[in-house]
BAMARBA-783764 format. One record per residue: residue number from 1; residue in three letters; x, y, z of N, C-alpha, C in turn. Coordinates in Angstrom, 1 decimal. Layout:
<sites>
  num  residu   neast  nnorth     nup  caeast  canorth    caup   ceast  cnorth     cup
  NUM     ALA       X       Y       Z       X        Y       Z       X       Y       Z
...
</sites>
This chain:
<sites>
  num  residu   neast  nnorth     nup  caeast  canorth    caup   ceast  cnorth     cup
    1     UNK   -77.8    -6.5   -28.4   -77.2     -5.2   -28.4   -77.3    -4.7   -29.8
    2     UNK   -77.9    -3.5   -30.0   -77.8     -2.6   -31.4   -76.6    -1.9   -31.3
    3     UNK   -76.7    -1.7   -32.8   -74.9     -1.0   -33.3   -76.0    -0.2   -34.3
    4     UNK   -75.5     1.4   -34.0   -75.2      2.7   -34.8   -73.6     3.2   -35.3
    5     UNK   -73.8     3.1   -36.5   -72.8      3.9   -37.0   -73.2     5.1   -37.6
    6     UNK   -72.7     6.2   -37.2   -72.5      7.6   -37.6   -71.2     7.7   -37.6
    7     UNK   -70.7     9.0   -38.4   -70.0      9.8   -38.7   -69.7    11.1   -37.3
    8     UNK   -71.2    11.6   -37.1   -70.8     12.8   -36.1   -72.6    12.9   -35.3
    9     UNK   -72.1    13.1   -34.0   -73.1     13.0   -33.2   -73.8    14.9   -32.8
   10     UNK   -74.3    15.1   -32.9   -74.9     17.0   -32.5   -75.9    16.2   -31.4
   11     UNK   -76.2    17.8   -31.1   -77.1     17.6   -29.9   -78.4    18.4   -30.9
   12     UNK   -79.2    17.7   -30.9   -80.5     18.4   -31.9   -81.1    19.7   -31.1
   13     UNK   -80.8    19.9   -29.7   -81.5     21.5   -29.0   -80.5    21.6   -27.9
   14     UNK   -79.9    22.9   -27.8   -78.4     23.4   -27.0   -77.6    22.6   -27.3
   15     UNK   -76.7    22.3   -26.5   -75.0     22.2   -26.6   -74.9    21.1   -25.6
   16     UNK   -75.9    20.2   -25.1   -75.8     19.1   -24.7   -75.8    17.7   -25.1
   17     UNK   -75.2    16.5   -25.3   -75.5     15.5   -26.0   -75.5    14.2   -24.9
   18     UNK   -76.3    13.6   -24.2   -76.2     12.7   -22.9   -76.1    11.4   -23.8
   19     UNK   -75.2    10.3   -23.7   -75.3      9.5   -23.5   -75.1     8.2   -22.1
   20     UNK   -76.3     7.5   -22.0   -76.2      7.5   -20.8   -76.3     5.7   -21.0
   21     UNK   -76.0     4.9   -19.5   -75.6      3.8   -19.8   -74.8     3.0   -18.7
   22     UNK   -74.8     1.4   -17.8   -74.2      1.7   -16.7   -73.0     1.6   -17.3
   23     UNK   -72.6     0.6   -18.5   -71.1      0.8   -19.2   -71.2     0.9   -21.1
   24     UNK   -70.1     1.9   -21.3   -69.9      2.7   -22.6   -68.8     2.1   -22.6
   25     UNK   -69.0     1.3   -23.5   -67.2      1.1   -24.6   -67.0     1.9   -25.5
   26     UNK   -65.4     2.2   -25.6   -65.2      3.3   -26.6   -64.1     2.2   -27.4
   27     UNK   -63.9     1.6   -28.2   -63.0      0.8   -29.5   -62.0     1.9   -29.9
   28     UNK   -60.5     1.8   -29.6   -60.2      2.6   -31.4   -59.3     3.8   -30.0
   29     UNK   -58.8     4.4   -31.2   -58.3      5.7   -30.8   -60.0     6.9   -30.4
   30     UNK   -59.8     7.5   -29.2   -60.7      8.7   -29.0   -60.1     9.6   -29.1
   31     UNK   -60.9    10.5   -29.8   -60.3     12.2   -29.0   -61.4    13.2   -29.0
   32     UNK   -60.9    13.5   -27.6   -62.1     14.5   -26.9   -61.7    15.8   -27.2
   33     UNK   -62.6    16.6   -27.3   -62.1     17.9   -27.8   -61.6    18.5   -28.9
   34     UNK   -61.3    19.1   -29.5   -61.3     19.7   -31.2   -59.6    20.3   -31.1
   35     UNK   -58.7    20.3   -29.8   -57.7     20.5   -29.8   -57.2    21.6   -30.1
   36     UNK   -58.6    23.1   -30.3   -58.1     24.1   -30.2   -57.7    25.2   -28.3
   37     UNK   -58.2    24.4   -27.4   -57.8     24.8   -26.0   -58.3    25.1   -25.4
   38     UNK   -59.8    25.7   -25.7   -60.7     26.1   -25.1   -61.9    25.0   -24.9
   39     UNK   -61.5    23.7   -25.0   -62.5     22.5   -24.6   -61.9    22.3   -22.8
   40     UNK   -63.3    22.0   -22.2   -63.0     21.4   -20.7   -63.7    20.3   -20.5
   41     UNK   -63.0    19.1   -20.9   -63.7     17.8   -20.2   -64.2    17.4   -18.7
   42     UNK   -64.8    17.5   -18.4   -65.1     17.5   -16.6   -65.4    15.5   -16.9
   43     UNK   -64.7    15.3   -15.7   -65.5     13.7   -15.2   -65.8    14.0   -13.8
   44     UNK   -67.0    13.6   -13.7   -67.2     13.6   -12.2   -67.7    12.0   -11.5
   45     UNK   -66.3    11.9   -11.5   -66.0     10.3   -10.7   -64.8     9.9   -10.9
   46     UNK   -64.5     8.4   -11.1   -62.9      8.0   -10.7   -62.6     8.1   -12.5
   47     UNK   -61.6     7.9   -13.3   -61.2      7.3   -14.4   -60.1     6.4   -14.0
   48     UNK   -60.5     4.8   -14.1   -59.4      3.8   -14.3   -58.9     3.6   -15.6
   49     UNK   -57.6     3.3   -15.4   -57.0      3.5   -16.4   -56.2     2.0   -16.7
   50     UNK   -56.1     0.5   -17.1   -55.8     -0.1   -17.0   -54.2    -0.5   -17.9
   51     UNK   -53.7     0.2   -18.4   -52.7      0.8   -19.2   -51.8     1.9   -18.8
   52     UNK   -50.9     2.0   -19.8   -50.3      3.4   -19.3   -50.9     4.5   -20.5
   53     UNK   -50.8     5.7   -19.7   -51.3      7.2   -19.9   -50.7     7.8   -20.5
   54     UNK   -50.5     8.4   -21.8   -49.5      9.0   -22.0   -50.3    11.2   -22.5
   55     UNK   -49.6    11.3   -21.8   -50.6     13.0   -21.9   -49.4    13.8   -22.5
   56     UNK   -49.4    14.6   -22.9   -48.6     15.7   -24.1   -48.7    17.1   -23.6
   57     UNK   -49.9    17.6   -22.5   -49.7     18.4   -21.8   -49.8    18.6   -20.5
   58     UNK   -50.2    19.6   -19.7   -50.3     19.5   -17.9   -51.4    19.0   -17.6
   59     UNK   -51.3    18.5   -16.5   -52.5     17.6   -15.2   -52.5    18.9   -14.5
   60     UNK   -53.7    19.5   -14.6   -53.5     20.6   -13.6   -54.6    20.6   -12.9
   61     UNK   -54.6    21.1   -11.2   -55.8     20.9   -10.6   -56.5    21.8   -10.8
   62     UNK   -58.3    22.1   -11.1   -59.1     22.5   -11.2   -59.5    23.8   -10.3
   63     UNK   -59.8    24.7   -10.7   -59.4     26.4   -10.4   -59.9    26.0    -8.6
   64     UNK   -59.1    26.7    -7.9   -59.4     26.8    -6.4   -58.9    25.7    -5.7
   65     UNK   -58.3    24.3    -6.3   -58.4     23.2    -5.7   -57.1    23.0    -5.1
   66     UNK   -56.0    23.9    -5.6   -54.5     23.6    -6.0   -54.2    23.1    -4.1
   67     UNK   -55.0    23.8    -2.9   -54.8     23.0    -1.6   -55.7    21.8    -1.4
   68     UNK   -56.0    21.3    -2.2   -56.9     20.1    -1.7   -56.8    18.9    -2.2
   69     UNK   -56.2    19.2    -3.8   -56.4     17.7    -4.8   -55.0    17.1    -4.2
   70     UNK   -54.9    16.1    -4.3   -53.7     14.7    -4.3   -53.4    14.4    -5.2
   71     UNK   -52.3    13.3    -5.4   -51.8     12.4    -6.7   -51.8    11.4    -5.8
   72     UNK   -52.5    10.4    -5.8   -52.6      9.3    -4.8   -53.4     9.7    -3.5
   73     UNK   -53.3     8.6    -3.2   -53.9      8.6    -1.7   -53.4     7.6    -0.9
   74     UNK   -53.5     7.5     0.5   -52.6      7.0     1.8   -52.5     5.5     1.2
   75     UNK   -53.5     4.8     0.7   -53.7      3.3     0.5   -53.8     3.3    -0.5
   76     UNK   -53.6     4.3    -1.6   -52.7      3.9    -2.9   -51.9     4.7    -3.6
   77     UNK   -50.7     4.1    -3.5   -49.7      5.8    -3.5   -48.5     4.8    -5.0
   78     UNK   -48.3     6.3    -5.5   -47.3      6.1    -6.7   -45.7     5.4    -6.5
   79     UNK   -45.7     4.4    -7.5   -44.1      3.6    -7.1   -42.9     4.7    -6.9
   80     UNK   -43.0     5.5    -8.3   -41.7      6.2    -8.8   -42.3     7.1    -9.2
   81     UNK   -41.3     8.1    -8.6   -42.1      9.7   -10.0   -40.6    10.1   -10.1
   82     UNK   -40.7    10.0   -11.8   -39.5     10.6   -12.5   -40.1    12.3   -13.0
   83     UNK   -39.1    13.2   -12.7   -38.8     14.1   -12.9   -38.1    15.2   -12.6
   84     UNK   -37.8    16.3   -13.6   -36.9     16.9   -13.8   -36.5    18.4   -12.5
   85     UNK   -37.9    18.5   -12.4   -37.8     19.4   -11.1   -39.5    19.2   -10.2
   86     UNK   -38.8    19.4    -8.8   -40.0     19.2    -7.7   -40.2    20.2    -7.1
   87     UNK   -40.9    21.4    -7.4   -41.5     22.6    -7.3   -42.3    22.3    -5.9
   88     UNK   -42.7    22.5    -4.5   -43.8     22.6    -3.6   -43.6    24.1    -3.0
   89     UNK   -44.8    24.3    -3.3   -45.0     25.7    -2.6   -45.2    25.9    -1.2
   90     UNK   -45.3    24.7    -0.6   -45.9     24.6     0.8   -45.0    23.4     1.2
   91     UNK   -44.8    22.3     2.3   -44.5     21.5     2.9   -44.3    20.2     2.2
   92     UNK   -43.0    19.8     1.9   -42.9     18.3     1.0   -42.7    17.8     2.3
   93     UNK   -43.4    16.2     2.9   -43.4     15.3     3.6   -42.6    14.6     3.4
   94     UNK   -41.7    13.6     4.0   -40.9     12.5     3.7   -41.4    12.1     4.8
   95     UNK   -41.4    10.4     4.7   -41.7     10.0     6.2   -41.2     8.5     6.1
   96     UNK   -40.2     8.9     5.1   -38.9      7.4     5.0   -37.9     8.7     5.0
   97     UNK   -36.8     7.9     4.6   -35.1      8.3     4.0   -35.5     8.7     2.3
   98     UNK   -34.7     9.9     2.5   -34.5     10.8     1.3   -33.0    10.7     0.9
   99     UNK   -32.6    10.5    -0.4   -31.9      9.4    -0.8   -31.3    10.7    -2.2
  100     UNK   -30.2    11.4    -2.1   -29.8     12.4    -3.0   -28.5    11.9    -3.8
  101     UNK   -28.7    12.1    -4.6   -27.5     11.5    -6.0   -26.7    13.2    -6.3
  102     UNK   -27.5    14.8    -5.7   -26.8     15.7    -5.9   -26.5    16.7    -4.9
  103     UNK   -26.6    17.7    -5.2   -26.6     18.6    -4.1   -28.1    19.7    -3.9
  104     UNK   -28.4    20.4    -2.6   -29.5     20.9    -1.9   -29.5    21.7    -2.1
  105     UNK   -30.2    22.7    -3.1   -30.1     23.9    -2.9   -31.6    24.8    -2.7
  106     UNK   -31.4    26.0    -1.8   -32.8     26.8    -1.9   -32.9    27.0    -3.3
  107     UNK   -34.5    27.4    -2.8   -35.2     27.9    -4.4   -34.3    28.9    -5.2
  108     UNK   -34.1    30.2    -4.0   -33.3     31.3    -4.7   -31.9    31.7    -4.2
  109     UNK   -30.8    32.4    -4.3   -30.0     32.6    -3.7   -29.9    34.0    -3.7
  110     UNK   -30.1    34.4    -2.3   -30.3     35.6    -2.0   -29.8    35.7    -0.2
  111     UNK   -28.9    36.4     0.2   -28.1     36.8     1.1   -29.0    37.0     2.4
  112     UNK   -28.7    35.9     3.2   -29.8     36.5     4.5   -30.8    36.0     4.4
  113     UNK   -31.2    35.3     3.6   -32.9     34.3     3.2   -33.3    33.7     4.2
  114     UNK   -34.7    33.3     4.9   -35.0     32.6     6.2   -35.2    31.2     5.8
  115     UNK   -34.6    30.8     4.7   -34.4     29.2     4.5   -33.8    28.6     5.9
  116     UNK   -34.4    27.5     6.5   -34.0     27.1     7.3   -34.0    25.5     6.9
  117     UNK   -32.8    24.7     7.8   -32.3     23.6     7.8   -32.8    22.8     9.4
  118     UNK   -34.4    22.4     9.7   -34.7     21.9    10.8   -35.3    23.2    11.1
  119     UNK   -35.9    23.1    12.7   -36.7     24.4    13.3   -36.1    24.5    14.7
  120     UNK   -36.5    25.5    15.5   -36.3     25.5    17.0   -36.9    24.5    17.3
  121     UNK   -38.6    23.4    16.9   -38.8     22.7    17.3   -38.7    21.3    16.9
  122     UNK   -38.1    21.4    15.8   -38.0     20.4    14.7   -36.5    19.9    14.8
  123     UNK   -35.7    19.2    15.4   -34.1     19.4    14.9   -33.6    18.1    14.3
  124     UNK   -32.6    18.1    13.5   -32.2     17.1    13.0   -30.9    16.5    14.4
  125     UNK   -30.5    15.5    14.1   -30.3     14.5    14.7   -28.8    14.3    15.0
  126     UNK   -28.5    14.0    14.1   -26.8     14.3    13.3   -26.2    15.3    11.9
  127     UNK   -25.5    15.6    11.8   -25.0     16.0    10.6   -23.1    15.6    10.1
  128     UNK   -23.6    14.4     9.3   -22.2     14.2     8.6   -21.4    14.6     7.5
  129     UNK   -20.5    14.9     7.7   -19.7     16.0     6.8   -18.5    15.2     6.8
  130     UNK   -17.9    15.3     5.3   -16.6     14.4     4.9   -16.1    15.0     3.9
  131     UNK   -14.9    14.8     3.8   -14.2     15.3     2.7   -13.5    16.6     3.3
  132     UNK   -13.9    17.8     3.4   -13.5     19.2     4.0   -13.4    19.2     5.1
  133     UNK   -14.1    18.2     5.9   -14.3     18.9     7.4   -14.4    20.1     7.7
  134     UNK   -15.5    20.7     6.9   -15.7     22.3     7.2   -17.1    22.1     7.0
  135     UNK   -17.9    23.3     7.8   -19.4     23.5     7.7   -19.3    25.3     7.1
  136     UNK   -19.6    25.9     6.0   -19.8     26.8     5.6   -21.1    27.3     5.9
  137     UNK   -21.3    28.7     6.8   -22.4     29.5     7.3   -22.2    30.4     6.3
  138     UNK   -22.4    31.2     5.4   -22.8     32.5     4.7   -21.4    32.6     4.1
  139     UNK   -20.3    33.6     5.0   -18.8     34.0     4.3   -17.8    33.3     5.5
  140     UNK   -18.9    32.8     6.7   -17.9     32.0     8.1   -17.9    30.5     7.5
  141     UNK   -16.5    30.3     8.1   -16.2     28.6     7.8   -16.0    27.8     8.9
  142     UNK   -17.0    27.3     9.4   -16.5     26.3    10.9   -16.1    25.3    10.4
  143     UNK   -14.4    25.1    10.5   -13.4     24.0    10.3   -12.7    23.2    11.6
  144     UNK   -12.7    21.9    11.7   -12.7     21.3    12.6   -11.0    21.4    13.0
  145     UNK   -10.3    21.3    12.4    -9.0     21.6    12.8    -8.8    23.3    13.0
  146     UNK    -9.7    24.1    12.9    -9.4     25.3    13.5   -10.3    25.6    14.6
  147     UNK   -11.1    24.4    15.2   -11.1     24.6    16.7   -10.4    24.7    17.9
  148     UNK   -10.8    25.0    19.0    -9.8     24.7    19.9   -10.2    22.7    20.3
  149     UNK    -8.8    22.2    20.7    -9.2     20.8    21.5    -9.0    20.7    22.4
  150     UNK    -9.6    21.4    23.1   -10.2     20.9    24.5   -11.4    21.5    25.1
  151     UNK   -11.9    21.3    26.2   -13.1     21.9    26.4   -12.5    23.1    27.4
  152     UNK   -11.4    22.8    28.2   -11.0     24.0    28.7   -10.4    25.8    27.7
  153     UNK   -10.2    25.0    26.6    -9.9     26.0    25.9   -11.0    26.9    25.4
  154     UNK   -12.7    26.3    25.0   -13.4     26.5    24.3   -14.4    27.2    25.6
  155     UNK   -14.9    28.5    24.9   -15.8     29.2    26.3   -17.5    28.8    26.2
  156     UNK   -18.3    29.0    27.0   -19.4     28.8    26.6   -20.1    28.5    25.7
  157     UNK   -21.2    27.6    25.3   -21.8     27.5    24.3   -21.0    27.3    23.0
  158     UNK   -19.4    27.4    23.1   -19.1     27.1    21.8   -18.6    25.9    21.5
  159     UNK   -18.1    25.5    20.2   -17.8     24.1    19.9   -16.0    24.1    19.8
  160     UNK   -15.5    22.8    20.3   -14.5     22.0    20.0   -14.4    21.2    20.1
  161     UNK   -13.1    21.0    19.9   -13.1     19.3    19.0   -12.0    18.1    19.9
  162     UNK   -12.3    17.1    20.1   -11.5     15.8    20.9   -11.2    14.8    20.2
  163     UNK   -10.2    14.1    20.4   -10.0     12.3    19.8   -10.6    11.7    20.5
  164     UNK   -10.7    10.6    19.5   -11.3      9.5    20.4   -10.7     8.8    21.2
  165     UNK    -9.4     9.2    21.0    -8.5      8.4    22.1    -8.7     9.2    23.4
  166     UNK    -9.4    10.2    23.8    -9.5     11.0    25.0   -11.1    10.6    25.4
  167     UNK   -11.5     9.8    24.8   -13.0      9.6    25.5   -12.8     8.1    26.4
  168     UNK   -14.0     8.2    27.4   -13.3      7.0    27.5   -14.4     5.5    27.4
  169     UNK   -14.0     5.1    26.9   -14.5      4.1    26.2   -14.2     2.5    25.9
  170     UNK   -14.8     1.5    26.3   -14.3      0.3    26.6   -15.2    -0.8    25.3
  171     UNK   -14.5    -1.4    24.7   -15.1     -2.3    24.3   -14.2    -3.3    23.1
  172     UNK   -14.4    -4.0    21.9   -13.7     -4.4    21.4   -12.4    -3.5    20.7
  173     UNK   -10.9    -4.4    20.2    -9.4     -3.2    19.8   -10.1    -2.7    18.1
  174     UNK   -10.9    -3.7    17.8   -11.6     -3.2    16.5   -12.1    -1.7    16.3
  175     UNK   -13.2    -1.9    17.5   -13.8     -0.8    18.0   -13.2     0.5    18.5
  176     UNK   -12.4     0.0    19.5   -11.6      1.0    20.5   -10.7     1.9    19.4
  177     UNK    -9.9     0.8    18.4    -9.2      1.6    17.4    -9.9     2.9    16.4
  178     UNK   -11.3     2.3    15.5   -11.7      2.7    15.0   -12.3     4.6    15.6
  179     UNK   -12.7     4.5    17.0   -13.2      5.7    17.5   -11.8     6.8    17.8
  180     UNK   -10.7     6.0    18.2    -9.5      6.5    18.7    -9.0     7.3    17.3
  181     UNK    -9.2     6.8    16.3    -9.1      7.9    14.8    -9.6     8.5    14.4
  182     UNK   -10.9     8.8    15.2   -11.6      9.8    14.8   -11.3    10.9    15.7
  183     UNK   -12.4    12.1    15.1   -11.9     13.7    15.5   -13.6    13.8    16.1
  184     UNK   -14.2    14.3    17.4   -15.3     14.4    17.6   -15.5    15.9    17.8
  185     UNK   -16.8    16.6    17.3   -16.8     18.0    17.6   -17.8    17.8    19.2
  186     UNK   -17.6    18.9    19.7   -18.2     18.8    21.2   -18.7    20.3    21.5
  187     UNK   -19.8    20.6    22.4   -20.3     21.7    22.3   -19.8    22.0    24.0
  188     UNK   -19.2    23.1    24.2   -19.2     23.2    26.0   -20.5    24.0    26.6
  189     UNK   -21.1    23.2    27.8   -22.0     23.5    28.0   -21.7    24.7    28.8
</sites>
């Protein structure tokens, strides 16, 4: 193997300099680019990186791509991503349990917004509520002790609420106890 040392490499005709090679070691601190902003490094292939990365400014995808690039892929996907806010313009995927330390809020707050919670075709499953026992819609408050309790009292389509001691239900005093203290909401069909 020969060794050149230089100082600074030019391209002797245009603005091209190829070094070519199946592997280039680089020793030492690099830096690409002159750090005034108008440099574009293009790689066209993978960069492994056997270390950690540390970047000082944005990962941004390349003009036109912002629907196509990834951060990972199916068979190799990131442990943890720490940060401060998760911006998607389009569809965040979950396809485990989403796991919240705060509270959900839309992007914006604005009166009448078609923010939606589930779809007509999409619905969630349960919804547990504690502490209040109230579900806040806009300026309406559906509170479970201001339903009616019974189904004869409640008209169509709307909701009230029953004990568990009115269901009827057989199984261990553990069990039997524990449902009999609760308050169930019920929709009349």
């Amino acid at each position: 193997m020969s060794t050149i040392l230089v100082n600074n490499v030019k391209s002797y005709t245009g603005d091209t300099v190829t070094i070519s090679g199946s592997n280039i070691l680089v020793h030492g601190n690099t830096t690409l680019g002159d750090g005034v902003g108008t440099d574009i490094i293009t790689v066209k292939g993978d960069i492994t990186a056997s270390n950690s990365m540390t970047i000082s400014g944005s990962i941004v995808p390349s003009s036109g791509a912002g629907d196509i690039s990834t951060l990972g892929i199916s068979t190799k996907k990131w442990n943890t991503l720490y940060t401060e806010t998760l911006d998607g313009g389009g569809t965040i995927g979950v396809s485990s349990s989403l796991n919240m330390s705060g509270s959900v809020y839309p992007y914006i707050d604005a009166p009448f917004q078609s923010f939606n919670l589930g779809s007509p075709t999409k619905h969630w499953s349960n919804l547990y509520v504690s502490r209040s026992n109230s579900i806040q819609i806009y300026t309406q408050t559906i509170s479970a002790s201001a339903l009616p309790t019974s189904e004869a009292a409640a008209g169509t389509n709307e909701l009230y609420t029953i004990s568990g001691s009115q269901l009827p239900f057989s199984g261990s005093i553990t069990d039997l106890n524990a449902i009999s203290a609760s308050l169930f909401v019920m929709i009349k069909a």
